[in-house]
VOGU-3710 file (C-alpha; in Angstrom, 3 decimals, decimal comma):
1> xxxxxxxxxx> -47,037/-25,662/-8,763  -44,739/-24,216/-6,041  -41,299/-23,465/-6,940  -38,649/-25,834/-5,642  -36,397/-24,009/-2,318  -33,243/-22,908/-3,922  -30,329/-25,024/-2,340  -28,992/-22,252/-0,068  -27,821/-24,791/2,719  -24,844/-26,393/0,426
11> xxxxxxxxxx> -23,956/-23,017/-0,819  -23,573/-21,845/2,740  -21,748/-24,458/3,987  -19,159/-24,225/1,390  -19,436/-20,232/2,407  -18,476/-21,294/6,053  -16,025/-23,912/5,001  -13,980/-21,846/3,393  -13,901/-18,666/6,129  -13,820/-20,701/9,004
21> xxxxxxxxxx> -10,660/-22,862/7,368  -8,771/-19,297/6,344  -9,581/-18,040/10,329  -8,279/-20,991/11,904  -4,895/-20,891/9,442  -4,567/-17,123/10,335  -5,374/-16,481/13,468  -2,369/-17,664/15,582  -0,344/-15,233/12,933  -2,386/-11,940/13,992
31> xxxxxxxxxx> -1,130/-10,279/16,511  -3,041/-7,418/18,574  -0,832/-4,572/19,067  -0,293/-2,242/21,536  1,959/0,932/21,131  3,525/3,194/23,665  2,814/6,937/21,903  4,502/10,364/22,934  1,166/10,831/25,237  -1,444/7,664/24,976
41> xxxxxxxxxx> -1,590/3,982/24,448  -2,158/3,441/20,973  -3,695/0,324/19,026  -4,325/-1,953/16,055  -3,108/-5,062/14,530  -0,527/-6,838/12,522  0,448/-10,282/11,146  3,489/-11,924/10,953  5,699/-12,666/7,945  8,925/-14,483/9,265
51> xxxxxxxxxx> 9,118/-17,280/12,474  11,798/-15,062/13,776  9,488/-11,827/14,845  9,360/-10,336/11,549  5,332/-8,166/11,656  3,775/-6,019/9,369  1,252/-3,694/9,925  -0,007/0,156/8,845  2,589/2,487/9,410  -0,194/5,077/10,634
61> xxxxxxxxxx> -0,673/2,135/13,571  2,791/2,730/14,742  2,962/6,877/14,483  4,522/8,523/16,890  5,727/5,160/18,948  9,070/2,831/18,790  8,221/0,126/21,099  4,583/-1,662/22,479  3,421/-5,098/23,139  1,994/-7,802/20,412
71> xxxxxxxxxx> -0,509/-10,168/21,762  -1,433/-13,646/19,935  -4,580/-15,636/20,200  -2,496/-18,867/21,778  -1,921/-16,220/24,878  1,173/-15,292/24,448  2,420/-11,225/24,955  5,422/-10,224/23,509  7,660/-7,111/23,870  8,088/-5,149/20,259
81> xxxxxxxxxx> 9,981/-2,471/18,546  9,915/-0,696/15,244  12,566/-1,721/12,095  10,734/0,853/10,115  7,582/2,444/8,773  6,958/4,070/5,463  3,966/6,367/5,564  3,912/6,950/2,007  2,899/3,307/1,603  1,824/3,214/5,129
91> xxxxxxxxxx> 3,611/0,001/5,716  6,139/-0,733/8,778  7,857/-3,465/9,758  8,099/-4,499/13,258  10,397/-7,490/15,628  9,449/-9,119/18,546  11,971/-10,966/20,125  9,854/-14,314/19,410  11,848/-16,520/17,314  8,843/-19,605/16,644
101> xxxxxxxxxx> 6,066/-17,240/15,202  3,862/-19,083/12,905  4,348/-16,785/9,574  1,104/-15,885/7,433  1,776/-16,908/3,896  1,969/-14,402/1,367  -0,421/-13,966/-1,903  -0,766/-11,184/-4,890  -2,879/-9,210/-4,849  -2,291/-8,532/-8,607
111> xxxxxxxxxx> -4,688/-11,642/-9,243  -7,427/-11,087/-7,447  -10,880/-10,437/-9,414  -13,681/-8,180/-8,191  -16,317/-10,400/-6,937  -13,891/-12,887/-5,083  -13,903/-13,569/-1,434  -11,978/-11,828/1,006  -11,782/-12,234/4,899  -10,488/-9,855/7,033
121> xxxxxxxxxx> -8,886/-11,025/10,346  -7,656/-8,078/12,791  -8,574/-6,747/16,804  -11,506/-3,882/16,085  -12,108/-2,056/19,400  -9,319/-4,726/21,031  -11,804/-8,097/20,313  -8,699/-9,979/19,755  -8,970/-12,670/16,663  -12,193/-10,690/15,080
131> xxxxxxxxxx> -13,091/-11,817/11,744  -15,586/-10,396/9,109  -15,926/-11,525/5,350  -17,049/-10,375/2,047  -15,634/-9,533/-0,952  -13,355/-7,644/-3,180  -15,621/-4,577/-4,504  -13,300/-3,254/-6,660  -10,100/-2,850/-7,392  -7,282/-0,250/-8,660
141> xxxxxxxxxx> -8,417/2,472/-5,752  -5,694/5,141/-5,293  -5,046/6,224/-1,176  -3,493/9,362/-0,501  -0,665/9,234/2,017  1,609/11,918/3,748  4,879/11,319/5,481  6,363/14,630/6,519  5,981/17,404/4,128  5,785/14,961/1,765
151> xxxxxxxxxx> 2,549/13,290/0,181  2,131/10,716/-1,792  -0,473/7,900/-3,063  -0,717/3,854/-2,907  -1,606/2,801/-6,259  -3,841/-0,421/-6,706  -5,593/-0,192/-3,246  -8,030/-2,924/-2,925  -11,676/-1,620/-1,854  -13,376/-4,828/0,144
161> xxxxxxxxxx> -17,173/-4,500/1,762  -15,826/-6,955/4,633  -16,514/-5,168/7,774  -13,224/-2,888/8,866  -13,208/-0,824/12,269  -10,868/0,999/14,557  -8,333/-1,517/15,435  -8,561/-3,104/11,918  -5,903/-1,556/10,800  -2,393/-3,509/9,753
171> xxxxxxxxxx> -4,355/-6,836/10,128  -4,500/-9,042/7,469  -6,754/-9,091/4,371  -6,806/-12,919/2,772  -7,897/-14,731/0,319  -9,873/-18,053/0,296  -7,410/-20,332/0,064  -5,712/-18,656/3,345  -2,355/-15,899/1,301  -2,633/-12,613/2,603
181> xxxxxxxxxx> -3,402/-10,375/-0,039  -3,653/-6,951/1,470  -2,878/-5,251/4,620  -6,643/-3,283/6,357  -5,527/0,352/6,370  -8,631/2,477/6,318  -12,473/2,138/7,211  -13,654/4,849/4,175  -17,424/4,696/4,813  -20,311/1,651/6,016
191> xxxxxxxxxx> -19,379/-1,640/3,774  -16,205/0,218/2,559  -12,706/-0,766/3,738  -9,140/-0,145/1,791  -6,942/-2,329/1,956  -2,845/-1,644/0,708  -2,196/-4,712/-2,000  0,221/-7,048/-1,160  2,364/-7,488/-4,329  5,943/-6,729/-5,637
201> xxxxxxxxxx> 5,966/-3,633/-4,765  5,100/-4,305/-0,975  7,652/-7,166/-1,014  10,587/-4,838/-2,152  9,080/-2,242/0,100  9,391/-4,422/3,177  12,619/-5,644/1,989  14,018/-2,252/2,251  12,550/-1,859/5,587  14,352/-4,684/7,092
211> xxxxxxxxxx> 17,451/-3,627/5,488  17,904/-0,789/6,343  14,877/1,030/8,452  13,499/3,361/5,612  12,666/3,185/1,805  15,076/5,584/0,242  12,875/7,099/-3,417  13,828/8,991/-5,783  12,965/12,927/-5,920  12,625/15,626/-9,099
221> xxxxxxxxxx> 10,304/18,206/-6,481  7,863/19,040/-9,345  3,925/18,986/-8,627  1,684/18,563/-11,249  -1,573/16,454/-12,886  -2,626/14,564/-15,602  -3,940/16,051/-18,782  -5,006/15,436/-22,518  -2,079/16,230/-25,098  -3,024/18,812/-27,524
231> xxxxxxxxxx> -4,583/16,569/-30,172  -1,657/18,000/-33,011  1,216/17,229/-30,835  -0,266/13,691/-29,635  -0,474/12,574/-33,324  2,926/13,503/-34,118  4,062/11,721/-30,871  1,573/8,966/-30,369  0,904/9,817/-26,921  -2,495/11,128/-25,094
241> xxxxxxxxxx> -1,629/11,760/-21,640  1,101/13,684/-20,474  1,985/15,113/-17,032  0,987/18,628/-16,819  3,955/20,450/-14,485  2,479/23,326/-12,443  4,919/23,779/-9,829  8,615/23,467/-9,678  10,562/23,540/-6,464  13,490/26,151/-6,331
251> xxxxxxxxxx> 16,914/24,538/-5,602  15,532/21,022/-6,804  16,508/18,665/-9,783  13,555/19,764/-11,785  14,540/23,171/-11,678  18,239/22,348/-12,151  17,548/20,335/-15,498  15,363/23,717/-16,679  11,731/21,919/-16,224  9,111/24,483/-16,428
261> xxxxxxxxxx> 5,444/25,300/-14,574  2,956/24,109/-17,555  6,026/21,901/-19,259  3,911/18,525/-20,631  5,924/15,173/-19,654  4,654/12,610/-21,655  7,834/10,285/-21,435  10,681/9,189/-18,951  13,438/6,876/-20,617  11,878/6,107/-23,912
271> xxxxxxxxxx> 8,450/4,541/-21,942  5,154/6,515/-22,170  4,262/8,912/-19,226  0,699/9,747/-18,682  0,101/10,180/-14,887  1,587/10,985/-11,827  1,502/7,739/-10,547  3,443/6,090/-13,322  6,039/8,771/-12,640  5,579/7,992/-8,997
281> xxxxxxxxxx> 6,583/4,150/-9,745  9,285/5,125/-10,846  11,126/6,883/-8,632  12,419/4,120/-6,877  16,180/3,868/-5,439  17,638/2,777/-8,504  16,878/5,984/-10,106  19,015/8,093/-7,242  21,931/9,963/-8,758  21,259/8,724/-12,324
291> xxxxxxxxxx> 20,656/10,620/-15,466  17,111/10,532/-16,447  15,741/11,331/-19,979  12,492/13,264/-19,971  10,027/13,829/-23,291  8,685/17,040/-22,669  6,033/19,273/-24,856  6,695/22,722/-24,556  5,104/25,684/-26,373  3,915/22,814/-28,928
301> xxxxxxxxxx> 7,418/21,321/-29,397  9,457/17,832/-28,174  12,339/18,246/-26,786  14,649/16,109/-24,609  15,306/16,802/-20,567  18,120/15,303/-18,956  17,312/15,361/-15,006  19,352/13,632/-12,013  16,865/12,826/-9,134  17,966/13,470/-5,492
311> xxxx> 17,437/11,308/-2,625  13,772/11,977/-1,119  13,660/13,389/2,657  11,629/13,855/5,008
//
């Protein structure tokens, strides 16, 4: 007896429900950029966040230029400039001086599941309002970033298999029931885009952008990896992972407070510390100018580090 014919046709009708519904919500809210360089015409995309010209997009778009022109899919061109950009999140913000933009709402990224569909709406190659679907491959990805001398990594990158290409970049990554949950930043191979999570962190990241042009971090100028604690010391302390230190900048806090090249930081403030990441988190404003307490492992033995971050710069 034949088989019955699988009921494809409902599935994919739901399948185009849902993408076509999320394009036609986001579309008029993508914008096709344009930007003026030191020596070329630069491009990519961005969406907007606020009806009064607020965009975002990659800061990587936007290197190099202060000013271009934003095009929207209802025809309208608009003059732009640049609040700020933030290469080691590779975030900026940008203003047009458009004041009834239709905002994109905002999701978190934080809940998404691998397995869940994704569209991606940007300008690859300049086809204004392009849109490609898939769906979340995996999640958690690291991207290394550099801004200046500098270098640094987005934690939590989302890795989609929706089609990304040139132009892609700082358009918006959403989620099926139409929140933008990531902004495109890199094409890393065929069926593999990254995409930087929208979450808290990118909320107080733009926030500090539209204050005041920059995100001002905190800095200790150590370099250094993650390793296993010897397995003695981590039953005494109850800690695995520590922060192995293998350079220390002269002149810097680290070296000020007596940190050490092969020094093991396993804690900051009483919280464990196993990678450079978590220290990475927190280096935030707040911690500018204030007494830190570091658990360090040296030569086998705790002790307590008391180190006063500077002001990160470029």
């Amino acid at each position: 007896m034949a088989a019955e014919p699988l009921p494809d046709g409902p599935a994919l009708d739901a399948y185009s429900r849902v993408v076509t519904e999320v394009a036609r919500t986001l579309a008029p809210s993508v914008a096709n950029l344009r930007v003026r360089q030191r020596r070329a015409l630069g491009g990519g995309s961005a969406f907007v966040i606020a009806p009064d010209g607020y965009l975002v997009t990659s800061a990587h778009v936007v290197e190099g230029g202060a000013t271009g022109r934003a095009s929207f899919t209802d025809g309208r061109e608009s003059r732009f400039s640049v609040v700020g950009a933030d290469p080691l999140s590779d975030l900026a913000l940008l203003r047009t001086d458009d004041r009834d933009l239709r905002p994109a709402r905002l999701g978190d990224a934080d809940e998404l599941q691998v397995g869940q569909l994704v569209v991606a709406i940007g300008n690859p190659h300049g086809y204004a309002g392009s849109v490609t679907a898939g769906v979340v491959s995996a999640l958690g990805r690291s991207l290394p970033t550099r801004g200046g001398r500098r270098a640094g990594v987005v934690e939590n990158v989302i890795q989609t298999d929706a089609a990304l290409n040139p132009g892609n970049s700082g358009g918006a990554l959403v989620d099926g029931v139409g929140c933008v949950v990531g902004v495109n930043t890199a094409v890393a191979g065929i069926g593999l885009g990254l995409a930087v999570p929208v979450n808290a962190a990118t909320r107080r990241i733009l926030a500090a952008l539209m204050r005041h042009g920059r995100v001002r971090r905190a800095y200790l100028g150590i370099a250094g990896g993650s390793r296993p604690v010897p397995p003695r010391v981590a039953a005494r302390l109850g800690r695995d992972r520590a922060i192995e230190i293998v350079e220390v900048v002269p002149g810097s806090p680290a070296e000020r407070a007596g940190l050490r090249p092969e020094d093991l930081i396993v804690g900051l403030d009483g919280a464990a510390l196993g990678d450079v990441g978590e220290l990475q988190r927190r280096m935030t404003e707040e911690a500018i100018g204030r007494e830190l307490r570091l658990e360090v492992v040296r030569g086998g033995e705790a002790r307590g580090v008391v180190v006063v971050p500077t002001e990160l710069s470029d």
